[in-house]
PyMOL commands that place a pseudoatom at each C-alpha (Angstrom):
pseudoatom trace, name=CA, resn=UNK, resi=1, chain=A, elem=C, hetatm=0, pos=[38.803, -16.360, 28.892]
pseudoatom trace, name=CA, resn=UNK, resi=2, chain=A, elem=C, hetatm=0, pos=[37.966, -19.646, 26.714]
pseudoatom trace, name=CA, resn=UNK, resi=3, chain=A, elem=C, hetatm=0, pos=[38.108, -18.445, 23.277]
pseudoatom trace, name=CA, resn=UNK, resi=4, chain=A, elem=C, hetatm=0, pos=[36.560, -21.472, 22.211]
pseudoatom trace, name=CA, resn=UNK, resi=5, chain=A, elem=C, hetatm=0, pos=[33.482, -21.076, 24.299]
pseudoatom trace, name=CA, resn=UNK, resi=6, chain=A, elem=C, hetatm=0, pos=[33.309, -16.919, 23.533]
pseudoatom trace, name=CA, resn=UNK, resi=7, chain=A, elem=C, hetatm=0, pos=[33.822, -17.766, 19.438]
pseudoatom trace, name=CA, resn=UNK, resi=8, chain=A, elem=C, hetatm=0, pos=[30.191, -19.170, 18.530]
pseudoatom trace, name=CA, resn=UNK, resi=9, chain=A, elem=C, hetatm=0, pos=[28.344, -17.194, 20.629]
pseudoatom trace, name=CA, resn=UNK, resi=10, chain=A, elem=C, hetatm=0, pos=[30.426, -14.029, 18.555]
pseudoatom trace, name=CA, resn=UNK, resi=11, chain=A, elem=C, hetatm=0, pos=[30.083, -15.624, 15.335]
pseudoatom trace, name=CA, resn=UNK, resi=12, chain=A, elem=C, hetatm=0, pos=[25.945, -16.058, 16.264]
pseudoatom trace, name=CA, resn=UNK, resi=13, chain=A, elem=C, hetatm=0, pos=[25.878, -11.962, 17.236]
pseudoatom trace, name=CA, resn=UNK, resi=14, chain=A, elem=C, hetatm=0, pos=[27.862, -11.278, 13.835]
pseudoatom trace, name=CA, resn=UNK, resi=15, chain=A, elem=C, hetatm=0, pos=[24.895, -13.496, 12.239]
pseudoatom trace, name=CA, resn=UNK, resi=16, chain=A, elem=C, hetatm=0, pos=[22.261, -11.236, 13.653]
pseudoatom trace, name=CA, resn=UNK, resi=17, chain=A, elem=C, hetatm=0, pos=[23.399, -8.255, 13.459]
pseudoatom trace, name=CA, resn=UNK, resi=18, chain=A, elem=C, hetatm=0, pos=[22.962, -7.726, 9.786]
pseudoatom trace, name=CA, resn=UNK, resi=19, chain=A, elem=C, hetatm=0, pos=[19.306, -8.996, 9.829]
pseudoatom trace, name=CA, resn=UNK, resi=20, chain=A, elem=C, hetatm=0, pos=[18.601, -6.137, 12.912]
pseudoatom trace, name=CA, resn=UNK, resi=21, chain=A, elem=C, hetatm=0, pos=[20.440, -3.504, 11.082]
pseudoatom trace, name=CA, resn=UNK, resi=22, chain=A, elem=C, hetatm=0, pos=[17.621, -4.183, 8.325]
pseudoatom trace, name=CA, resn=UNK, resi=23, chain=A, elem=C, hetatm=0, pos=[14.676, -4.461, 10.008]
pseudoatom trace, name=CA, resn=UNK, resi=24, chain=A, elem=C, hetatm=0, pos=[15.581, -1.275, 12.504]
pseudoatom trace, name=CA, resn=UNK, resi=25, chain=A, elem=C, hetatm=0, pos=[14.743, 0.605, 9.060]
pseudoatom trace, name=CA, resn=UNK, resi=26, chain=A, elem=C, hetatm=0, pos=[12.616, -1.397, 6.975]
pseudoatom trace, name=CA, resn=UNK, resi=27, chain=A, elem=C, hetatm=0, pos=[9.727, -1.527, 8.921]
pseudoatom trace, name=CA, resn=UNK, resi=28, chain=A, elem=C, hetatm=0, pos=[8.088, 1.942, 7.264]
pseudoatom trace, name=CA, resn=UNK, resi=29, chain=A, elem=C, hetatm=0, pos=[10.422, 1.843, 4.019]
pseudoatom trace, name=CA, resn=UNK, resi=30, chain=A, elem=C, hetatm=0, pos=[10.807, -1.737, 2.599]
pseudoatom trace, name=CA, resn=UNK, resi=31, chain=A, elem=C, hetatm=0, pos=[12.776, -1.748, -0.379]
pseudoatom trace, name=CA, resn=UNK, resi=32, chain=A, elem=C, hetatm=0, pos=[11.982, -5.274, -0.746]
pseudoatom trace, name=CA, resn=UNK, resi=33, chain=A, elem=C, hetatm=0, pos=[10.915, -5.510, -4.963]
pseudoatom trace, name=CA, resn=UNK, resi=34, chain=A, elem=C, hetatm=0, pos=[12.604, -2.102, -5.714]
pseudoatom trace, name=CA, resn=UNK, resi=35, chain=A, elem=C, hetatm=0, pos=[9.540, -0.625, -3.991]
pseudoatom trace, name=CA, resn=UNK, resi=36, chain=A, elem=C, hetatm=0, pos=[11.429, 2.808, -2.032]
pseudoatom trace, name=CA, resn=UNK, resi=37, chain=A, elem=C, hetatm=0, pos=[9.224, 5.775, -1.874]
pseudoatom trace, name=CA, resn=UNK, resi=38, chain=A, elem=C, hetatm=0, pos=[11.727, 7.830, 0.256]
pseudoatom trace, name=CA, resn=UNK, resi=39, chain=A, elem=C, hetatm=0, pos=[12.126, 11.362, -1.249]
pseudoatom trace, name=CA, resn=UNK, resi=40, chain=A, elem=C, hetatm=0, pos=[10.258, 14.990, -1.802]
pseudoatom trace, name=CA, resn=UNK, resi=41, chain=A, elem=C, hetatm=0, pos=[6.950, 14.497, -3.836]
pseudoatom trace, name=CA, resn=UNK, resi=42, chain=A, elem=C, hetatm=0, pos=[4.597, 17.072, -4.790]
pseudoatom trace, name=CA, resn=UNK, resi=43, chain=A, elem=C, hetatm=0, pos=[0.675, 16.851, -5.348]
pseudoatom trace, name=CA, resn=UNK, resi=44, chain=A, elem=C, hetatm=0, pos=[-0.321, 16.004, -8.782]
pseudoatom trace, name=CA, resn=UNK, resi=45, chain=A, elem=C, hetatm=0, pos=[-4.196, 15.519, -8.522]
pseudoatom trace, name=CA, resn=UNK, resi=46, chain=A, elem=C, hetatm=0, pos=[-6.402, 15.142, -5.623]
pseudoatom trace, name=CA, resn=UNK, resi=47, chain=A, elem=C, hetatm=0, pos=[-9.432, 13.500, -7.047]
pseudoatom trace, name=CA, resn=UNK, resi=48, chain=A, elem=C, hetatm=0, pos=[-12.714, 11.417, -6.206]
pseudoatom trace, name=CA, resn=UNK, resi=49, chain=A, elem=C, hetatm=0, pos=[-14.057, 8.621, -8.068]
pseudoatom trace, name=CA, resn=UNK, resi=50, chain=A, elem=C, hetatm=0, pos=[-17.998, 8.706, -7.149]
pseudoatom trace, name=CA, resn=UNK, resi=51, chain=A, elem=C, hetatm=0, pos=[-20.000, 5.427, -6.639]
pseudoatom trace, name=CA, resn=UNK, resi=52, chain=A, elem=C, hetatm=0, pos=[-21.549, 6.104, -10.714]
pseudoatom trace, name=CA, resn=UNK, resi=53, chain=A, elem=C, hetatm=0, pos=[-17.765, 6.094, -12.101]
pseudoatom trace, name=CA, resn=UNK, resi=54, chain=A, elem=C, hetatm=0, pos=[-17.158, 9.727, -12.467]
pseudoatom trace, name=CA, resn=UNK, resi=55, chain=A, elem=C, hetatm=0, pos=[-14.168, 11.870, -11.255]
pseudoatom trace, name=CA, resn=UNK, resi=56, chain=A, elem=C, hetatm=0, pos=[-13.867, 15.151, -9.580]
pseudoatom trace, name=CA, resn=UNK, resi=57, chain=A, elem=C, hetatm=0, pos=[-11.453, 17.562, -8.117]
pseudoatom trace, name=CA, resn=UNK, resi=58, chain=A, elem=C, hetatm=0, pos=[-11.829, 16.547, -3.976]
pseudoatom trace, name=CA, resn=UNK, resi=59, chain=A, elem=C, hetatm=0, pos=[-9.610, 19.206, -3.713]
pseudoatom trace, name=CA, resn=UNK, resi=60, chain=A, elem=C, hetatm=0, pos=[-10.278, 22.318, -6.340]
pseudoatom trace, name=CA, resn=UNK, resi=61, chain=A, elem=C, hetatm=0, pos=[-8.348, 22.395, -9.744]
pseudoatom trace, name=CA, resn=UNK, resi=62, chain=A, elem=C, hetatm=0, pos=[-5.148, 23.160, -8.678]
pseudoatom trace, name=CA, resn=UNK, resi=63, chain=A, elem=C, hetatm=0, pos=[-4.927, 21.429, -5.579]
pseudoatom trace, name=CA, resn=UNK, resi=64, chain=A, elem=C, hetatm=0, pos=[-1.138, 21.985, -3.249]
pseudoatom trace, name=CA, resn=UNK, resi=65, chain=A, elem=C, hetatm=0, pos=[0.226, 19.835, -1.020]
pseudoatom trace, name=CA, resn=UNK, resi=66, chain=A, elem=C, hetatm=0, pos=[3.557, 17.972, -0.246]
pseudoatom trace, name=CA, resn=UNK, resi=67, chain=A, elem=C, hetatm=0, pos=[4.675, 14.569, 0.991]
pseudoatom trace, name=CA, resn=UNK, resi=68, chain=A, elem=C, hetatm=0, pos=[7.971, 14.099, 2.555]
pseudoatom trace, name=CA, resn=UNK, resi=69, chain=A, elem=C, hetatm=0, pos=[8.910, 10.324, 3.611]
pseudoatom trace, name=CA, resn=UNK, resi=70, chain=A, elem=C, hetatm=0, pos=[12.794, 9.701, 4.967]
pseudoatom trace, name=CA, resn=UNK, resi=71, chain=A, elem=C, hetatm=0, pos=[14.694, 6.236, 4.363]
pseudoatom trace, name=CA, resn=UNK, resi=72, chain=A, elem=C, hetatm=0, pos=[13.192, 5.059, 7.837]
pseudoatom trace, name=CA, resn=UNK, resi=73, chain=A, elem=C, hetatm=0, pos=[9.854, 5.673, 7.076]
pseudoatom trace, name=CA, resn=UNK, resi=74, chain=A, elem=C, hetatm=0, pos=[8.913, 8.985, 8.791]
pseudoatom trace, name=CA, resn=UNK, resi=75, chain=A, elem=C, hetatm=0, pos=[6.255, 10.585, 6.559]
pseudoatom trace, name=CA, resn=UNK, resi=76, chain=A, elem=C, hetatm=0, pos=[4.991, 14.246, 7.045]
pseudoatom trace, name=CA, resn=UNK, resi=77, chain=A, elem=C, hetatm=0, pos=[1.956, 14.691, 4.497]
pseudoatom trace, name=CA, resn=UNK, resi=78, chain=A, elem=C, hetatm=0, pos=[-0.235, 17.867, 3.941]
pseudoatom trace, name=CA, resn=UNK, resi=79, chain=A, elem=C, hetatm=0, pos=[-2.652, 18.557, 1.053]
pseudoatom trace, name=CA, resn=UNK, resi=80, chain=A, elem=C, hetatm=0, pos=[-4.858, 21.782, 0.845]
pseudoatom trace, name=CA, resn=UNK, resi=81, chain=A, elem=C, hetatm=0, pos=[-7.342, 23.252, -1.545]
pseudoatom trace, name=CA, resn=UNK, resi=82, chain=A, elem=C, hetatm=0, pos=[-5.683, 26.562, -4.092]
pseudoatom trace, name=CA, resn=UNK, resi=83, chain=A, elem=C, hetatm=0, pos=[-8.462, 28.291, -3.218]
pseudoatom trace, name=CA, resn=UNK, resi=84, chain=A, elem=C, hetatm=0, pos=[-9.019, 28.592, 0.437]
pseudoatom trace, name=CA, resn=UNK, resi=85, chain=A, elem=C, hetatm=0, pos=[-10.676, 31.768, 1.436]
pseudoatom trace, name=CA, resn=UNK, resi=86, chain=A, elem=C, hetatm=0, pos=[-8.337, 34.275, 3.603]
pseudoatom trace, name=CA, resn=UNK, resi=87, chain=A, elem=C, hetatm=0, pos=[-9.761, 34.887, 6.940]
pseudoatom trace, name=CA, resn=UNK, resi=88, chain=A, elem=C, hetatm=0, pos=[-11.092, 38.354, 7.179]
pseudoatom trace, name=CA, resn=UNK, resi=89, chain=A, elem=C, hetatm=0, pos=[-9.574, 39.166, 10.334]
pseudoatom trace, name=CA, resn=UNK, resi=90, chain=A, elem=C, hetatm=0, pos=[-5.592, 38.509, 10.481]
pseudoatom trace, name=CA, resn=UNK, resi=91, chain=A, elem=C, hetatm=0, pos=[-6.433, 37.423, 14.290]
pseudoatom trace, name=CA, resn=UNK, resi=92, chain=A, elem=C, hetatm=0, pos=[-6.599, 33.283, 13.498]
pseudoatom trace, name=CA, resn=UNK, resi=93, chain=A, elem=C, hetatm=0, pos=[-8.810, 33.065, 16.701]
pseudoatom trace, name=CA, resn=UNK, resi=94, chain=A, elem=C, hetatm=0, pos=[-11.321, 35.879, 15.540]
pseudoatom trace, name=CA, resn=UNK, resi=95, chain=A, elem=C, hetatm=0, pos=[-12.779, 33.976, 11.984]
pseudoatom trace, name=CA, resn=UNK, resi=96, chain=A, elem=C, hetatm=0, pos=[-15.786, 33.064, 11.909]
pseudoatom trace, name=CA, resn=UNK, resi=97, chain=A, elem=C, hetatm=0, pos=[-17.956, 29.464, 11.615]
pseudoatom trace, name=CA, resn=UNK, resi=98, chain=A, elem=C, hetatm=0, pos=[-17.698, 29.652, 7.461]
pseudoatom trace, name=CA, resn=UNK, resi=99, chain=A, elem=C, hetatm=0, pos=[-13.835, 31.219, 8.052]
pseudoatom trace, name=CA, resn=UNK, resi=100, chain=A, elem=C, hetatm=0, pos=[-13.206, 27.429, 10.390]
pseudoatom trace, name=CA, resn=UNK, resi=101, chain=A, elem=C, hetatm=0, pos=[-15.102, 25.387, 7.881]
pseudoatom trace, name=CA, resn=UNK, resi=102, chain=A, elem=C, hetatm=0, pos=[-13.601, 26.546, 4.906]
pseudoatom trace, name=CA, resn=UNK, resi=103, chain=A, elem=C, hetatm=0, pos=[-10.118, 26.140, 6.668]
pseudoatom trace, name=CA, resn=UNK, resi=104, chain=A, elem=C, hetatm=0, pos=[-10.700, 22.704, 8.288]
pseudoatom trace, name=CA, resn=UNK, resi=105, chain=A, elem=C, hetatm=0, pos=[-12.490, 21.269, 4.968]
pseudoatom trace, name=CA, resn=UNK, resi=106, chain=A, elem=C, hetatm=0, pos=[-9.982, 22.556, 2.463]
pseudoatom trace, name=CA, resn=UNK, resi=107, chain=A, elem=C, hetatm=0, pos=[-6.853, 20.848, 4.301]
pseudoatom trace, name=CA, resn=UNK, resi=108, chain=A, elem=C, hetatm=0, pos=[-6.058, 17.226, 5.282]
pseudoatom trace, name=CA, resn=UNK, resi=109, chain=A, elem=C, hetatm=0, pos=[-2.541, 16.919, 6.824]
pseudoatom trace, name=CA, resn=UNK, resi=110, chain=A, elem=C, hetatm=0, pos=[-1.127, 13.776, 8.863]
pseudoatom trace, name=CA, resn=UNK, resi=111, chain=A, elem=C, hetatm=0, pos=[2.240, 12.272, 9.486]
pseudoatom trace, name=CA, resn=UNK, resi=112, chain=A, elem=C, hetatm=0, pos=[3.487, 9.341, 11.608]
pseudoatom trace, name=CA, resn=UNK, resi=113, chain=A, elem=C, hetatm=0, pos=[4.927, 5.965, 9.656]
pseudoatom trace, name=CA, resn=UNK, resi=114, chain=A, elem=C, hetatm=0, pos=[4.538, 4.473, 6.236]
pseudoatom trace, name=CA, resn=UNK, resi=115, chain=A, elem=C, hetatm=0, pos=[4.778, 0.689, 5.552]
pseudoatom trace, name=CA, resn=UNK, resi=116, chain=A, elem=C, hetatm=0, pos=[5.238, -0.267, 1.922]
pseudoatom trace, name=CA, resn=UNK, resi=117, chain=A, elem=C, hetatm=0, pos=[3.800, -4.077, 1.025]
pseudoatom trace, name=CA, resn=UNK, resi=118, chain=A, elem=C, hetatm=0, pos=[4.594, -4.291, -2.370]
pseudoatom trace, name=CA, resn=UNK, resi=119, chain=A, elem=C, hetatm=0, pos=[3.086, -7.951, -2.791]
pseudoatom trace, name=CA, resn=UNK, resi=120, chain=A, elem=C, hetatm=0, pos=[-0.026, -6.830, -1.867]
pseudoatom trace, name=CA, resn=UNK, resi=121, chain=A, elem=C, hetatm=0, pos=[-0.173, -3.179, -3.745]
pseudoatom trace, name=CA, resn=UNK, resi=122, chain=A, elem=C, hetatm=0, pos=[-0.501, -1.202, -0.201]
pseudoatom trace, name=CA, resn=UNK, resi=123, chain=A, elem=C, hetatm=0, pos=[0.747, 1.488, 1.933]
pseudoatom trace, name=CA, resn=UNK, resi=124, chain=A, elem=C, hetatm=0, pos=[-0.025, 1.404, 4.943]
pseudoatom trace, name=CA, resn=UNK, resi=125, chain=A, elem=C, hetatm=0, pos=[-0.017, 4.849, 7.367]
pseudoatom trace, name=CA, resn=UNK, resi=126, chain=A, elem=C, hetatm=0, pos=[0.568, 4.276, 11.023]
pseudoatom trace, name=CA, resn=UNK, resi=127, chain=A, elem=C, hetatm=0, pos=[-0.897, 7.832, 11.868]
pseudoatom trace, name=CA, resn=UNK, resi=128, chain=A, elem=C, hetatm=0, pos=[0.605, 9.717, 14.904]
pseudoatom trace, name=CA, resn=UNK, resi=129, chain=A, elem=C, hetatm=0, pos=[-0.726, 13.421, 14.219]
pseudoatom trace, name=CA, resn=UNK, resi=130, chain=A, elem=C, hetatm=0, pos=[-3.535, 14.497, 11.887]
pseudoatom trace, name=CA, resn=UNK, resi=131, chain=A, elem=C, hetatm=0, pos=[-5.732, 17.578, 11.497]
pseudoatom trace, name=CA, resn=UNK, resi=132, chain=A, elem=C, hetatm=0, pos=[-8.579, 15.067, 11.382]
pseudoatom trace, name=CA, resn=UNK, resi=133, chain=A, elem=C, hetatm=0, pos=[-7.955, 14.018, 15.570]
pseudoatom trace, name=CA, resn=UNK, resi=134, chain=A, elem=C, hetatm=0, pos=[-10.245, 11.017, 14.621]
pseudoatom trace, name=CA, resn=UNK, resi=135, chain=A, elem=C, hetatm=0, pos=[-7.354, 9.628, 12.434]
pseudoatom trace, name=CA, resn=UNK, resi=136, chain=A, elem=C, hetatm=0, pos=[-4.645, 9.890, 15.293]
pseudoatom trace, name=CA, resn=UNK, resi=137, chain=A, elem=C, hetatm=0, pos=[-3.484, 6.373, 16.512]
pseudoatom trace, name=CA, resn=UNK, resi=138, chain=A, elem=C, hetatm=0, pos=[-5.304, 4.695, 13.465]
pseudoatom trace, name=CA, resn=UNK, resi=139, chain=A, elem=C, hetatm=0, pos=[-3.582, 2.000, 10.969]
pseudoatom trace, name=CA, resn=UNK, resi=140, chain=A, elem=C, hetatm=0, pos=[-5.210, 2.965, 7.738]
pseudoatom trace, name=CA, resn=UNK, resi=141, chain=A, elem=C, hetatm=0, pos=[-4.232, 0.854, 4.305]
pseudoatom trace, name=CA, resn=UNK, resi=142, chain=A, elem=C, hetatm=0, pos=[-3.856, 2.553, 0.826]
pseudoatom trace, name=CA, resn=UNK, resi=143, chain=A, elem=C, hetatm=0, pos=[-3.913, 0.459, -2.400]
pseudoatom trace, name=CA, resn=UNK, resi=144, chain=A, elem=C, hetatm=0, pos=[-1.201, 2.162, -4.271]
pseudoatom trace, name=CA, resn=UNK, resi=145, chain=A, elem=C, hetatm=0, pos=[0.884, 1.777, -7.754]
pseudoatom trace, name=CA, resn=UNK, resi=146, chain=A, elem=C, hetatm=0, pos=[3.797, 3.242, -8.247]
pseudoatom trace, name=CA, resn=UNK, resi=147, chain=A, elem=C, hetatm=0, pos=[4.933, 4.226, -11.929]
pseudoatom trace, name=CA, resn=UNK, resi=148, chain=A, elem=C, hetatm=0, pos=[8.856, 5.411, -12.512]
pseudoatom trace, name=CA, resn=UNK, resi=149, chain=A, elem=C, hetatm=0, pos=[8.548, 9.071, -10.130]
pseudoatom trace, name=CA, resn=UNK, resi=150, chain=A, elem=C, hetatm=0, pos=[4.286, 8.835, -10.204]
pseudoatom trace, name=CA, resn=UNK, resi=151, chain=A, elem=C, hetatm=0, pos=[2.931, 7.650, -7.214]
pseudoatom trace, name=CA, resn=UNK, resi=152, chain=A, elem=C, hetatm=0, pos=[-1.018, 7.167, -6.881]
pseudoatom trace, name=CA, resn=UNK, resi=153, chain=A, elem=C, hetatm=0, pos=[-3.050, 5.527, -3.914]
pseudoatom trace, name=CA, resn=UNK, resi=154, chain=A, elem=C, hetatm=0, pos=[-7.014, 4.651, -3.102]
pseudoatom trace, name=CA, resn=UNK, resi=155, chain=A, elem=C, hetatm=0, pos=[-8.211, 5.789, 0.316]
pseudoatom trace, name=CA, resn=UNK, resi=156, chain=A, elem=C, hetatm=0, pos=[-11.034, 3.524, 1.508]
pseudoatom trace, name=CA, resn=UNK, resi=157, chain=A, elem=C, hetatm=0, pos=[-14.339, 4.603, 0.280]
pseudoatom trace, name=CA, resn=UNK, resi=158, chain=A, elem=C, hetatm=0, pos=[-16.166, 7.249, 2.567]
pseudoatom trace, name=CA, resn=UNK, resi=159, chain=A, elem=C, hetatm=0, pos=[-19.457, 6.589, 4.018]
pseudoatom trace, name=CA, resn=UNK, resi=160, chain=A, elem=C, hetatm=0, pos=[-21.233, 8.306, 1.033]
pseudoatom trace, name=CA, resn=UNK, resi=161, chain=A, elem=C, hetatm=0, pos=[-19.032, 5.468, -1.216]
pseudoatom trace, name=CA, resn=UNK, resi=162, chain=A, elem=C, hetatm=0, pos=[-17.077, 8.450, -2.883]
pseudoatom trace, name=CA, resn=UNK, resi=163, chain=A, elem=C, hetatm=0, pos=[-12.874, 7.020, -2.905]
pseudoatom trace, name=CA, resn=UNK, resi=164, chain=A, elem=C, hetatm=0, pos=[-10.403, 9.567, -2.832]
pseudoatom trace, name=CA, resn=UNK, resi=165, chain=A, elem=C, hetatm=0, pos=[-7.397, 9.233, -5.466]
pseudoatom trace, name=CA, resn=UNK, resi=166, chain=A, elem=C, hetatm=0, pos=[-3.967, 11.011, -4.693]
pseudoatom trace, name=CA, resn=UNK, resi=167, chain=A, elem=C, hetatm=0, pos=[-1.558, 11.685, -7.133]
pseudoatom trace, name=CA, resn=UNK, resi=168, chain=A, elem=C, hetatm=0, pos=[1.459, 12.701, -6.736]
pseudoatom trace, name=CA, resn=UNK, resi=169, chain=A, elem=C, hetatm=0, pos=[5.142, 13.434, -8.424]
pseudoatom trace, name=CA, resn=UNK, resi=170, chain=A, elem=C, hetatm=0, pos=[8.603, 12.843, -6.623]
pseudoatom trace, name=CA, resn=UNK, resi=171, chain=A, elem=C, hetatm=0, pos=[10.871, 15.679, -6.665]
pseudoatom trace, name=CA, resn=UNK, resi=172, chain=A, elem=C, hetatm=0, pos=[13.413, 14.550, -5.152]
pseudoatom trace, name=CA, resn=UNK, resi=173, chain=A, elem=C, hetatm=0, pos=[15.222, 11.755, -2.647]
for i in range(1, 173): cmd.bond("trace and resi %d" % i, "trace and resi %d" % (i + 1))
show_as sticks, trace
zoom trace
């Protein structure tokens, strides 16, 4: 074997590899500008600004939920309302219409892959699973800003115009 012949094309590989072992990971968690958003964060406030400039709970007063993201990206995010009404039956398939609604409307729950672009102040959710099916498969982009262990994002405006804010608080990495 030609060591000479075998030593560039090694020395090109040992070039590369660092740049693959980076991007392998960095696709849904970029720490490009400090910007790393992997940890345990809790729900803070899940709001609505309305089209005249006033806020409201989207969510009740004392809205739960929980957003896990890993170093690769992986994100597993689920938000409900306090103050869901227990089904009346303990048989899940026995509630009835209002029993469904109430459920279905006072949860929002999704994971798949976050993107951080900290240039342009977004987040973007590659969404695999979601409780709304509609979502599944989408790209959607979230304006965020991201103060010490505060993390708060803009969903696109709803077809009434009402934008959903989400607050929330790491808790750990």
């Amino acid at each position: 074997m030609n060591l000479h012949r075998l030593f560039p094309r090694l020395a090109a590989i040992a070039c590369l590899l660092p740049g693959l072992a980076l991007s392998s990971g960095a696709r849904a968690a970029d720490t490009r500008d400090d910007v790393s958003l992997a940890g345990t964060w809790t729900l803070v406030a899940a709001d609505v600004l309305h089209p005249d400039g006033t806020r409201s709970h989207d969510y009740g007063d004392a809205p739960k939920g929980l957003l896990l993201i890993d170093r690769a990206g992986h994100y597993s995010l689920q938000l409900y309302r306090a103050d869901r009404p227990r089904f009346a039956n303990p048989d899940k398939a026995k509630a009835s219409a209002q029993e469904y609604r109430a459920a279905v409307m006072g949860a929002s729950t999704h994971y798949g892959t976050l993107a951080v672009e900290p240039a342009r102040h977004q987040l973007v959710f590659h969404i695999e699973g979601a409780s709304f099916p509609n979502w599944e498969g989408q790209q959607q982009s979230r304006a965020f800003e991201l103060r010490g262990d505060t993390l708060s994002y803009r969903v696109p405006p709803r077809p009434d115009g009402n934008v959903p804010i989400s607050v929330w608080r790491r808790i750990g990495d």
